[in-house]
C-alpha positions as CSV (number, residue, x, y, z in Angstrom):
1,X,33.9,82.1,-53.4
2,X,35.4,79.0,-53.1
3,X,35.0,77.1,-49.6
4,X,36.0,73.1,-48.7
5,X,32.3,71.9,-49.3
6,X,31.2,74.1,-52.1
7,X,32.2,76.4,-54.5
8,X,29.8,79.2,-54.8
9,X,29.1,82.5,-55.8
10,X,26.7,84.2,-53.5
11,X,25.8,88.2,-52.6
12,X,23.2,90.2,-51.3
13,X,21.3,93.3,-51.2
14,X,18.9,95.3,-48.7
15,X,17.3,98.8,-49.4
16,X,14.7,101.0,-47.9
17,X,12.9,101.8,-51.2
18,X,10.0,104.7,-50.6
19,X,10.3,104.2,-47.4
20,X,12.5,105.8,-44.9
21,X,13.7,102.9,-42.5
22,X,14.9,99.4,-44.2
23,X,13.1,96.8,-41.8
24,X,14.8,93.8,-43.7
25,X,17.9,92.0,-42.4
26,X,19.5,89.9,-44.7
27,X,23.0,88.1,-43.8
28,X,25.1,84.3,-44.3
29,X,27.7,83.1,-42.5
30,X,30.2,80.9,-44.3
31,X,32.4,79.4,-41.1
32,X,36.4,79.4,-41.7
33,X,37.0,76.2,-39.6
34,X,36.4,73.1,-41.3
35,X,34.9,71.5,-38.9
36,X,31.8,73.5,-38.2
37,X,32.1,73.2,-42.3
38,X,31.0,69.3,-41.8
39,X,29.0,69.5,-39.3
40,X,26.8,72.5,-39.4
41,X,27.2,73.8,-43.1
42,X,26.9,77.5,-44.5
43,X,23.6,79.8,-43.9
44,X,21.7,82.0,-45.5
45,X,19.2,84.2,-44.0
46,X,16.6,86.9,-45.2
47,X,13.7,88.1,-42.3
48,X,11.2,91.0,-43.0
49,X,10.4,93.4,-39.8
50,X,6.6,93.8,-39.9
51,X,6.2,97.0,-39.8
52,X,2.9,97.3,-38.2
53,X,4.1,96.3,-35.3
54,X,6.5,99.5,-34.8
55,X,9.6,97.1,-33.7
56,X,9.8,95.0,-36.9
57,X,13.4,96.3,-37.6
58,X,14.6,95.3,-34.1
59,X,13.0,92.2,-34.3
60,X,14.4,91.8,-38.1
61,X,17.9,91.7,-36.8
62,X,17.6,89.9,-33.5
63,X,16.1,87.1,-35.5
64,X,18.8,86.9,-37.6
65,X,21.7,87.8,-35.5
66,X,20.8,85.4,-33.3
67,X,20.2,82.6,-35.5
68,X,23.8,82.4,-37.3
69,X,25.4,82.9,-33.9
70,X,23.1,80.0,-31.8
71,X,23.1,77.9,-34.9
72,X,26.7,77.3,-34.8
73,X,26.5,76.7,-31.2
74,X,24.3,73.8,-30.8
75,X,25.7,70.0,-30.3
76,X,27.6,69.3,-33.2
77,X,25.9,65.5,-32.4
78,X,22.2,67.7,-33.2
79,X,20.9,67.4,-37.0
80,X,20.4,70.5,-39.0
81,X,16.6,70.5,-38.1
82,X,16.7,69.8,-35.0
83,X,19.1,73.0,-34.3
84,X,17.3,75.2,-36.9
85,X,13.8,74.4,-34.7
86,X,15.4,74.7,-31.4
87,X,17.4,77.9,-32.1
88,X,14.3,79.5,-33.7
89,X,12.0,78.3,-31.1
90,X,13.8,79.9,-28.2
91,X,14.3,83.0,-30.6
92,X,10.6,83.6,-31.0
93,X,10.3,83.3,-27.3
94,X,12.5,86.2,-26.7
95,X,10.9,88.4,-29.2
96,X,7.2,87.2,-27.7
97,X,8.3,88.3,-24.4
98,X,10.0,92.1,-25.6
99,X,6.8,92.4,-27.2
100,X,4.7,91.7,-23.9
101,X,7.0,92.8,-21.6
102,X,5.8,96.5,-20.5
103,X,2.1,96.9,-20.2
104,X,1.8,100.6,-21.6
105,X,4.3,99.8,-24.7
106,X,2.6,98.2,-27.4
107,X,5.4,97.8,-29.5
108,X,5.2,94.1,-31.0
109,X,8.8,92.5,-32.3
110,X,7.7,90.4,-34.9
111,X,9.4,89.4,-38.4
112,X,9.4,86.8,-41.1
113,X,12.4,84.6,-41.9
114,X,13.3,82.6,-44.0
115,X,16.8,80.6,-43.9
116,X,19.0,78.3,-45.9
117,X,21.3,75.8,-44.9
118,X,24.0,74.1,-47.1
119,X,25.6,71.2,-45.6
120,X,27.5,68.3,-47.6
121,X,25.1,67.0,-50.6
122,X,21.4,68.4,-49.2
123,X,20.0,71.8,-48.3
124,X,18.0,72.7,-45.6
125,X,15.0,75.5,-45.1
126,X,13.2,77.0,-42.3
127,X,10.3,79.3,-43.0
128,X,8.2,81.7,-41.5
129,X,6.1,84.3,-42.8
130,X,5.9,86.0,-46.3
131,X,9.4,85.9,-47.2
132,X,10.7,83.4,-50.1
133,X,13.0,80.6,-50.9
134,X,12.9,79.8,-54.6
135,X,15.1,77.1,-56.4
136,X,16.3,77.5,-60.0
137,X,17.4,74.4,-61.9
138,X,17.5,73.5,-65.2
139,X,16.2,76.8,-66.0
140,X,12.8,76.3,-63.7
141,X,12.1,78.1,-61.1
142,X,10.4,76.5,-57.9
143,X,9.5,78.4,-55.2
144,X,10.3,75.9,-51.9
145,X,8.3,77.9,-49.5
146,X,4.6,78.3,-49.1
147,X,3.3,82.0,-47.7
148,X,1.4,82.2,-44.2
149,X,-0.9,84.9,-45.7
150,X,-4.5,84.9,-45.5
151,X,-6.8,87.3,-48.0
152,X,-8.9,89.7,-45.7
153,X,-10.0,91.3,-49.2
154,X,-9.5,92.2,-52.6
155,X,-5.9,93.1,-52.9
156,X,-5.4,92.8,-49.3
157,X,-3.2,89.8,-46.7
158,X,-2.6,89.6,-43.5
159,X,0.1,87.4,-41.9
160,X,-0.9,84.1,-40.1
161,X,2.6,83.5,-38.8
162,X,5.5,85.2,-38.0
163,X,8.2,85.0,-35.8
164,X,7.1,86.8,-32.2
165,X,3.4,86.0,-32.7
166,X,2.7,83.4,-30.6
167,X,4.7,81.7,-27.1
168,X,4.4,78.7,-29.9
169,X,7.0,78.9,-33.0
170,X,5.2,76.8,-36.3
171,X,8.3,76.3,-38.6
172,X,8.2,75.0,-42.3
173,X,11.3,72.5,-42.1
174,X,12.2,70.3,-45.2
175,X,15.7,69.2,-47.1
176,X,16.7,68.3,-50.5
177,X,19.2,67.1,-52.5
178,X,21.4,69.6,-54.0
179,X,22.7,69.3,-57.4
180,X,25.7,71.7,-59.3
181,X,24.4,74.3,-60.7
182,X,21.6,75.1,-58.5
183,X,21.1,78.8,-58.1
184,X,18.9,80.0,-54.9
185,X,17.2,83.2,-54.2
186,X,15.9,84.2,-51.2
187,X,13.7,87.4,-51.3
188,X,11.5,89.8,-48.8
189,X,8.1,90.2,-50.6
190,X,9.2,93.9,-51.4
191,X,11.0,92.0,-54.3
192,X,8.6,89.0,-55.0
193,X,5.6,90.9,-55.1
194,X,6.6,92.9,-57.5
195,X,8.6,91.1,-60.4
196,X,6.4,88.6,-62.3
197,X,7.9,85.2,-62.0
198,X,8.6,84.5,-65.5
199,X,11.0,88.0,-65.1
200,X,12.4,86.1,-62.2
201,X,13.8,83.1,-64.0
202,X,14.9,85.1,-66.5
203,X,17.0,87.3,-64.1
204,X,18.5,84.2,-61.9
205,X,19.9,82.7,-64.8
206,X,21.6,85.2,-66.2
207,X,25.3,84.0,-66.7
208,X,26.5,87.1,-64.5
209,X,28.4,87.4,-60.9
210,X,25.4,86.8,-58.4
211,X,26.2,90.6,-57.5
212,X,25.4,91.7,-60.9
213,X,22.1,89.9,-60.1
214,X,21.2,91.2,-56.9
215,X,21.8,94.5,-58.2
216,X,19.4,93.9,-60.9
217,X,16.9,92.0,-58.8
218,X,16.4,95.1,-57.1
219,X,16.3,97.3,-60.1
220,X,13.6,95.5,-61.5
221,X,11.6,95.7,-58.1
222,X,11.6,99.5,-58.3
223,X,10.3,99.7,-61.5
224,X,7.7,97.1,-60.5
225,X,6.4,100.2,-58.0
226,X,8.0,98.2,-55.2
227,X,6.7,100.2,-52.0
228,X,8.5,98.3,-49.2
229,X,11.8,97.3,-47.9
230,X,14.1,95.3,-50.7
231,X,15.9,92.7,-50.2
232,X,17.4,89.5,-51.8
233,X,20.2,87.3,-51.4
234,X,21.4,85.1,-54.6
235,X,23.8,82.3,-54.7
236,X,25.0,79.8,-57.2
237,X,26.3,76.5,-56.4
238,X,29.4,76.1,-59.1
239,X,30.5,72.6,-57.6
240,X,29.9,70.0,-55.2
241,X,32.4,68.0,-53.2
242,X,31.8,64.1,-53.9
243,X,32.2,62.7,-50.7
244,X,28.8,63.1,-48.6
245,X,29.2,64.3,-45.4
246,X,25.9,62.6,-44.2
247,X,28.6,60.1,-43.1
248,X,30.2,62.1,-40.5
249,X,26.8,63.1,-39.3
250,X,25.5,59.6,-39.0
251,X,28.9,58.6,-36.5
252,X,28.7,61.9,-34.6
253,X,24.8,60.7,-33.7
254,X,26.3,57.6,-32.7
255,X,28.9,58.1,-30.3
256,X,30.1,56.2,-28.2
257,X,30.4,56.7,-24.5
258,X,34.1,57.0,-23.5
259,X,35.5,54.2,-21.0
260,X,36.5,55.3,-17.3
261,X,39.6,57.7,-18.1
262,X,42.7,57.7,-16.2
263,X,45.2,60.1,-15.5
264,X,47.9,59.5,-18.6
265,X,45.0,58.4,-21.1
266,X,44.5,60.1,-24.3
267,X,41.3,61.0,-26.4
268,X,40.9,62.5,-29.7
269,X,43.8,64.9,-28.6
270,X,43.7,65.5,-25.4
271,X,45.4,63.7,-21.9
272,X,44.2,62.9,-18.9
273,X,45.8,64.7,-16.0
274,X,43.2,63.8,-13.9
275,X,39.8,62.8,-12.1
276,X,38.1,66.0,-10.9
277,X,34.8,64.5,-10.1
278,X,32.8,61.4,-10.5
279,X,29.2,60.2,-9.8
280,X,26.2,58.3,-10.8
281,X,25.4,60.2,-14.0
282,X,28.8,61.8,-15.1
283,X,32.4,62.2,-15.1
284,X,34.6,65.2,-14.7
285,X,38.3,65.3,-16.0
286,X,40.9,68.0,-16.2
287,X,42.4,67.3,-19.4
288,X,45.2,69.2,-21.6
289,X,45.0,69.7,-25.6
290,X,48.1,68.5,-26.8
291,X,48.6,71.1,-29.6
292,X,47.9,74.0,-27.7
293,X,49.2,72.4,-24.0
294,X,45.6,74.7,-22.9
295,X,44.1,72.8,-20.0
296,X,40.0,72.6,-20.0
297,X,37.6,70.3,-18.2
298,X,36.0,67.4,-19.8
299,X,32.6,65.8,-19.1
300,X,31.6,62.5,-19.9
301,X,28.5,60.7,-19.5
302,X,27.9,58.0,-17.1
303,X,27.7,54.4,-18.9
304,X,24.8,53.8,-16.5
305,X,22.8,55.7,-18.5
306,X,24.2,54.1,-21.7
307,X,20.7,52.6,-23.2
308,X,18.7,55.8,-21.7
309,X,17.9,57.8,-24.7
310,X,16.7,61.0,-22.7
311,X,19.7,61.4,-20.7
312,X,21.6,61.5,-23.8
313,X,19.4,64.3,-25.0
314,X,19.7,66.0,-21.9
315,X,23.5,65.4,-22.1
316,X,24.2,66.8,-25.6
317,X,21.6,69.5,-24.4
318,X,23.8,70.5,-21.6
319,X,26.7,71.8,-24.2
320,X,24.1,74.1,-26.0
321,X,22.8,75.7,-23.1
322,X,26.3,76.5,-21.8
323,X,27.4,77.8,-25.5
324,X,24.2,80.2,-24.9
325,X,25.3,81.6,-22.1
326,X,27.4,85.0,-22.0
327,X,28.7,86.2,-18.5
328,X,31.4,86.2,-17.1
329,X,30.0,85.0,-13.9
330,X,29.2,81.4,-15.7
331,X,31.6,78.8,-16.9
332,X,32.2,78.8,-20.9
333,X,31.7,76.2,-22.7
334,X,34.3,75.1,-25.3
335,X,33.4,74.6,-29.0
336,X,34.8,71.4,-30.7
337,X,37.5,71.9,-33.7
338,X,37.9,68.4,-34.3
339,X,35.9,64.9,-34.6
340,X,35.5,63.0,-31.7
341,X,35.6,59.6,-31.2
342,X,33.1,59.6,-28.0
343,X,30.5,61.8,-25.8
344,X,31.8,64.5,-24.4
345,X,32.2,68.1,-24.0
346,X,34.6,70.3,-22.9
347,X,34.2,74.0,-20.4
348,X,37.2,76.4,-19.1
349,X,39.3,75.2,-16.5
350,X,38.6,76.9,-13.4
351,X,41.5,76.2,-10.6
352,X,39.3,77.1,-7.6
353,X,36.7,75.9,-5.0
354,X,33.3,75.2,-4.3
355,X,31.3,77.9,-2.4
356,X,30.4,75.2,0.0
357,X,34.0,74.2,1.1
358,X,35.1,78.0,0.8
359,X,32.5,78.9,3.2
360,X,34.0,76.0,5.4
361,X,37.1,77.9,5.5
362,X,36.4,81.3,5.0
363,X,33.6,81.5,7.2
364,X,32.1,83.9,9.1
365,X,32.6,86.1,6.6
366,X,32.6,90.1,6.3
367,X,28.9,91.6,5.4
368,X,30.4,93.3,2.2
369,X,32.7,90.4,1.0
370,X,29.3,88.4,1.3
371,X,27.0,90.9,-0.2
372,X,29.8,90.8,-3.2
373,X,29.4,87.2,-3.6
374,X,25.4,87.6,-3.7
375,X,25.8,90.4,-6.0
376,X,27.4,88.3,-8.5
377,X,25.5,85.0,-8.3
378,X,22.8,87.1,-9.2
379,X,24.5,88.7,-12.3
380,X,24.9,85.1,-13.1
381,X,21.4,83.9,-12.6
382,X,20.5,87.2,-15.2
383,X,22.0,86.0,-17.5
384,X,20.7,83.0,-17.9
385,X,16.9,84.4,-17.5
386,X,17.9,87.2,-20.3
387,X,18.2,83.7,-22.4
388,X,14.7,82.6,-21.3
389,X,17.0,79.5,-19.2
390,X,16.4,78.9,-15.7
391,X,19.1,76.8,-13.4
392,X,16.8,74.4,-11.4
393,X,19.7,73.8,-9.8
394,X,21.7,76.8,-7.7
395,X,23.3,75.1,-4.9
396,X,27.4,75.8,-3.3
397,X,28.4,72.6,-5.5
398,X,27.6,74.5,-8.1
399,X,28.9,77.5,-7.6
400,X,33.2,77.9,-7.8
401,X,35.3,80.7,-6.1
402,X,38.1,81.7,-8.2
403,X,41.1,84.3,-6.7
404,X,40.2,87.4,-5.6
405,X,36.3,86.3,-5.1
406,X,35.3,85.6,-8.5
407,X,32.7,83.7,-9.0
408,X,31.4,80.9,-11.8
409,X,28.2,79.1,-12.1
410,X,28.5,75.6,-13.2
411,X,26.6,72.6,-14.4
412,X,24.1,73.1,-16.8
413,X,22.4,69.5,-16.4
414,X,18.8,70.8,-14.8
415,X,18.6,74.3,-16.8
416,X,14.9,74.9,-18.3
417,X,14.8,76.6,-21.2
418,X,11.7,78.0,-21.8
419,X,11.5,78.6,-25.7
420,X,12.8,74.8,-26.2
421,X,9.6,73.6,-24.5
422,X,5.9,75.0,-23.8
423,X,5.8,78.5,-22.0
424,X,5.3,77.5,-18.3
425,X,4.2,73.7,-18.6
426,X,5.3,71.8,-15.7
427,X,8.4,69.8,-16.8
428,X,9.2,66.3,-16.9
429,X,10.9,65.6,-13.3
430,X,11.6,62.6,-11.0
431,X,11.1,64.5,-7.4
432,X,12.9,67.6,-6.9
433,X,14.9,68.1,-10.2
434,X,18.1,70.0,-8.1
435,X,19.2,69.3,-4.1
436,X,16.4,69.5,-1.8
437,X,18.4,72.0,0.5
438,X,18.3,74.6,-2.2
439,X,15.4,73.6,-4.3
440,X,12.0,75.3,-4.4
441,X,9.0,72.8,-3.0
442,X,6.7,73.6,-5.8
443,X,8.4,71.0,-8.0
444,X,7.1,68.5,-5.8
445,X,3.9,69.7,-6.8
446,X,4.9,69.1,-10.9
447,X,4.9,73.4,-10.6
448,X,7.7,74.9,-12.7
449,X,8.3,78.3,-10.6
450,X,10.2,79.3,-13.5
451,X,13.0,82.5,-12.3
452,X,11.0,82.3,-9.0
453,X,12.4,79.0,-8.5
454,X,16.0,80.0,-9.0
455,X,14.9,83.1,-6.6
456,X,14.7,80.7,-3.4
457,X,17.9,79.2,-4.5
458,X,19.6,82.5,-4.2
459,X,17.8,83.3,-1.2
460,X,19.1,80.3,0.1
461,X,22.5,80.1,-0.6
462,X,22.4,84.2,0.6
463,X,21.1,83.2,4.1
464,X,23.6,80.5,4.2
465,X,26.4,83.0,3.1
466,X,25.3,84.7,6.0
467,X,24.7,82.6,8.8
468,X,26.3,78.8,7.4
469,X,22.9,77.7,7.9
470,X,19.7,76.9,6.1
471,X,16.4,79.0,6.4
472,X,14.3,76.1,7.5
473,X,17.1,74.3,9.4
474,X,18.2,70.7,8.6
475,X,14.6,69.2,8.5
476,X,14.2,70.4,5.1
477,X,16.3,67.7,3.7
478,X,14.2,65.4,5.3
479,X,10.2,66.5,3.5
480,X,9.3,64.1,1.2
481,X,5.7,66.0,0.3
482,X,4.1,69.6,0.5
483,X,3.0,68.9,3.7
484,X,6.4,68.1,5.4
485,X,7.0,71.7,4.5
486,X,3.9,73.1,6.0
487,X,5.3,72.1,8.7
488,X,8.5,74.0,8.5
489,X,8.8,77.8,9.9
490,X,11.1,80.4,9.0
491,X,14.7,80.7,11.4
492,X,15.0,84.4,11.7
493,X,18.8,85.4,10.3
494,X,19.4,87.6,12.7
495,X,18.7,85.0,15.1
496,X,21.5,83.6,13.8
497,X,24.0,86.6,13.1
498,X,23.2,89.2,15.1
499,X,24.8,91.8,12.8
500,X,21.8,91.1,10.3
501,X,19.3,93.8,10.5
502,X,15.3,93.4,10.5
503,X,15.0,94.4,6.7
504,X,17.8,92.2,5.3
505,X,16.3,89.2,7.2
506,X,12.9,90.0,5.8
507,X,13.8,90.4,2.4
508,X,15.3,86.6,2.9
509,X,12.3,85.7,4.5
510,X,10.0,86.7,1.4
511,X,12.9,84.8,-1.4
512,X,12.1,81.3,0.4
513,X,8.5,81.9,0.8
514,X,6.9,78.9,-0.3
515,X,3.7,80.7,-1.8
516,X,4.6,81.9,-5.1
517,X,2.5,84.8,-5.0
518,X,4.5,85.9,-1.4
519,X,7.4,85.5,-3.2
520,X,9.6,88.1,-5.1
521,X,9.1,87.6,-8.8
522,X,12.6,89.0,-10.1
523,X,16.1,89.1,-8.8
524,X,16.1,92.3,-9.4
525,X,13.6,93.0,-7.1
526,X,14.9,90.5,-4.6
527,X,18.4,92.5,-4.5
528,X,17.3,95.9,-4.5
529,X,15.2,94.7,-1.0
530,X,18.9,93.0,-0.1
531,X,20.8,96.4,-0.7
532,X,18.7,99.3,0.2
533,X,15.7,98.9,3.2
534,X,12.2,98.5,2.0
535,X,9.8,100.6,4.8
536,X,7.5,97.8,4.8
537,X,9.9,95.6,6.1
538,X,10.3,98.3,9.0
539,X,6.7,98.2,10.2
540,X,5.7,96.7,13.6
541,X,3.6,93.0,13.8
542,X,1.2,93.4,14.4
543,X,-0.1,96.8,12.5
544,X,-0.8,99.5,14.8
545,X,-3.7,101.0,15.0
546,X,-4.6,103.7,13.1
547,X,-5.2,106.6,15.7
548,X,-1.3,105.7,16.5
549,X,-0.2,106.3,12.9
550,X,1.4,109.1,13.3
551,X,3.1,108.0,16.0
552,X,4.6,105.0,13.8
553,X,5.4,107.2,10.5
554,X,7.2,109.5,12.9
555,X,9.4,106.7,14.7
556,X,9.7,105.6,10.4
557,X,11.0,108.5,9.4
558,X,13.5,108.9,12.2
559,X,14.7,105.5,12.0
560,X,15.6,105.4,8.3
561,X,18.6,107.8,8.7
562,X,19.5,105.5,11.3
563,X,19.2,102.2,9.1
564,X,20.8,104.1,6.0
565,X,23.9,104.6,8.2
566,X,23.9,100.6,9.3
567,X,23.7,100.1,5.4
568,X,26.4,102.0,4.5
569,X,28.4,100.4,7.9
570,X,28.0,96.9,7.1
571,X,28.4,96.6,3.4
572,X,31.3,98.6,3.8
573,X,33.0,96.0,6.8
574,X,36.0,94.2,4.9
575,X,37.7,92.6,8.5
């Protein structure tokens, strides 16, 4: 097939052999528009389910599904390695986690992988695992990646890496140059393992369709005794365009921040209409695309930070952890379709509020229009933690009420995202990363809570939603260290709002716990306490004693019809 960069021939094939479930995953993506062309190239992708580990397949096809969809997310401004290693890193987080996640199932989602990426005159590899890359030119063949095997015994290997293994990802990265008429193969060890390599050159070179290849690739692995899973993925670069794109990718490192923007102004396409927001460290503008007259909202980087080369990192950062992101609770982030001339990146234009002034107006508010709004900041906060991402910073600036009560998270300028850096170090902070209102004191401490962190948030914002006030009252703007919030003590809620019964406000009470272990470790967990009354909570301070326990499961029992009927009362209030 013939596509702007290249012109290639490429196919592939994946079989179960002898055995009854194919643990392979082989796919490419070749992307139509021509920018992602030029800036992130064509991949190629073969992983190998270890099937020891009873979830290889899943963890075959997560691996690889994930990659061509993530890959093409990152910062168009990111290099091919740095996207390949950031993409795979959070990627073997995920599977880590599945594998560790349930004590009693000791399923382990681990895989091999091995990818190629084309992009202008060089080509790219990331390895893991057993899997193969090899190179044919000029008639040699020269196989790019090194196995992570290790010989136990005669005739017998074990794996010393593979995607899942460990919290920490070790990737084989390395480029080339790219000539015409380079043919590729990538290969699960099904097929390696079992055709001697001079039998390999001979088939890669055949002059035949790359299909024709694959087909016999395979055919000579089964008469090789294959017994495993076969797969193999061929291509054949025919051409080469003469320009290098390196070029583009050496500007689109260097860009420029923007200038101060006003309404009327255009850039790389798109007009001004106006200023939305502006402060130290950004800029936010609603602009319109002047092909499609679609209206989005543009960031831009402050030019304080101009020479600080970690707040550009974190900026450029910000766009892939938004293009992550899938809920419709959180704001989308837009992907580029054309070069830019500056920094910037573009979200959905939401016409609404901030939960902070739409509490100003709206409140007090109805117990189930607030419980609604809870419900969905929480849907929100899943899914960032189902991507391994924590906010950091969940405050009502951040949050923005749409018609009819939806709701959008926004700003993705403190997010944590644990398979980018090491599981659970504490992370590089200046003071409280978010607003100290909102933000869990255990940063102070250099402690990343991790979800627990973005659990007090939500607690937070829940017992503001509630009352319009905060849990420790104004003074907790004003702690500087761990013991200024010693110092603090819990406002009850229903204090506050009378109509807040003893179980809600102790769920609350245990989300802003400052003690981790006091603290709920989920939002799940934390809204199933908000929503249906935990009998703990109902239990007397101080504990009665135990000839009157009776007594107290007897007033219990009777009193949870009671509080069942309250539930269903208040979350059902709409005036």
């Amino acid at each position: 097939m013939a596509v702007s960069e290249f012109d290639i021939d490429v196919a592939f094939e994946s079989h179960a052999g002898v055995k009854g479930i194919n643990e392979d995953a082989t796919e490419l993506l070749l992307p139509e528009e021509s920018y992602l062309q030029q800036v992130k190239g064509y991949a190629f992708i073969v992983a190998d389910g270890v099937s020891s580990a009873e979830a290889g397949r899943e963890a075959s096809h997560i691996a690889v599904e994930r990659f061509l969809v993530e890959y093409y997310q990152t910062p168009d401004t990111w290099s091919v390695g740095k996207s390949g290693e950031q993409v795979l890193s959070a990627i073997n987080l995920r599977l880590f986690r599945k594998s560790h996640q349930y004590k009693n199932d000791h399923k382990g989602y681990l895989t091999t992988l091995s990818a190629l990426v084309l992009k202008g005159h060089k080509g790219y590899f990331f390895h893991v695992g057993d899997s193969r890359i090899y190179l044919l030119r000029d008639n040699k063949l020269t196989q790019l990646t090194q196995d992570h095997c290790a010989s136990i015994e005669k005739d017998k290997t074990f794996l010393t890496r593979a995607v899942g293994m460990d919290n920490k990802l070790h990737i084989d990265f390395s480029s080339f140059v790219l000539q015409q008429q380079d043919r590729f193969l990538l290969c699960s060890d099904g097929v390696h393992d079992f055709i001697a390599e001079n039998e390999l050159t001979r088939l890669l070179g055949l002059p035949l369709p790359m299909s024709q290849i694959c087909k016999q690739l395979i055919e000579a692995a089964e008469k090789g005794n294959s017994d495993d899973n076969m797969s193999c993925l061929v291509l054949h670069i025919k051409s080469l365009q003469q320009q290098h794109i390196d070029d583009l990718n050496v500007e689109l490192t260097r860009l420029p921040f923007p200038p101060i923007l006003k309404a009327g102004m255009k850039l790389d396409g798109y007009r001004i209409i106006s200023e939305v927001f502006a402060s130290s460290r950004s800029h936010l503008y609603l602009v319109e695309d002047m092909e499609t007259q679609e209206q989005f909202a543009m960031k831009v980087p402050s030019k304080n930070f101009i020479d600080d080369i970690h707040y550009i990192d974190r900026f450029i950062r910000e766009q892939w952890i938004g293009s992550r992101i899938e809920s419709e609770y959180v704001v989308k982030i837009i992907q580029h379709n054309r070069p830019r001339t500056g920094l910037y990146y573009l979200m959905e234009w939401l016409p609404g509020i901030s939960l902070d002034k739409w509490l100003d107006l709206h409140f007090p508010i109805s117990p189930k229009r607030a419980i609604e709004l809870v419900k969905k900041i929480a849907l929100a906060l899943d899914a960032f933690h189902q991507h391994d991402a924590v906010h950091q910073d969940i405050k009502p600036a951040n949050i923005m009420i749409l018609d009819q009560d939806r709701v959008k998270i926004v700003d993705f300028g403190s997010v944590f995202v644990a398979g980018v850096a090491e599981l659970y170090s504490p992370i590089e902070y200046q003071g409280i990363l978010g607003t100290a209102s909102y933000s869990d004191p255990n940063y102070l401490q250099g402690k990343n809570p991790g979800i627990q962190g973005d659990i007090y948030s939500l607690a937070t914002l829940c017992y503001e939603i509630f009352t319009h006030c905060l849990p420790y009252g104004k003074q907790v703007e004003d702690c500087q260290n761990m013991r200024d919030y010693d110092k603090l003590r819990y406002i009850s809620a229903a204090n506050i709002n009378p109509i807040i019964p003893i179980w809600f406000d102790k769920a609350l009470e245990k989300g802003v716990k400052f003690d981790l272990n006091e603290r709920y470790n989920t939002v799940a967990e934390f809204m199933t306490d908000l929503t249906q009354p935990n009998p703990v909570f109902l239990k007397p301070e101080p504990e009665v004693k135990q000839s009157n326990s009776l007594f107290f499961w007897k007033l219990v029992s009777g009193f949870w019809f009671v509080t069942l009927m309250v539930v269903i009362y208040l979350f059902s209030q709409t005036s």
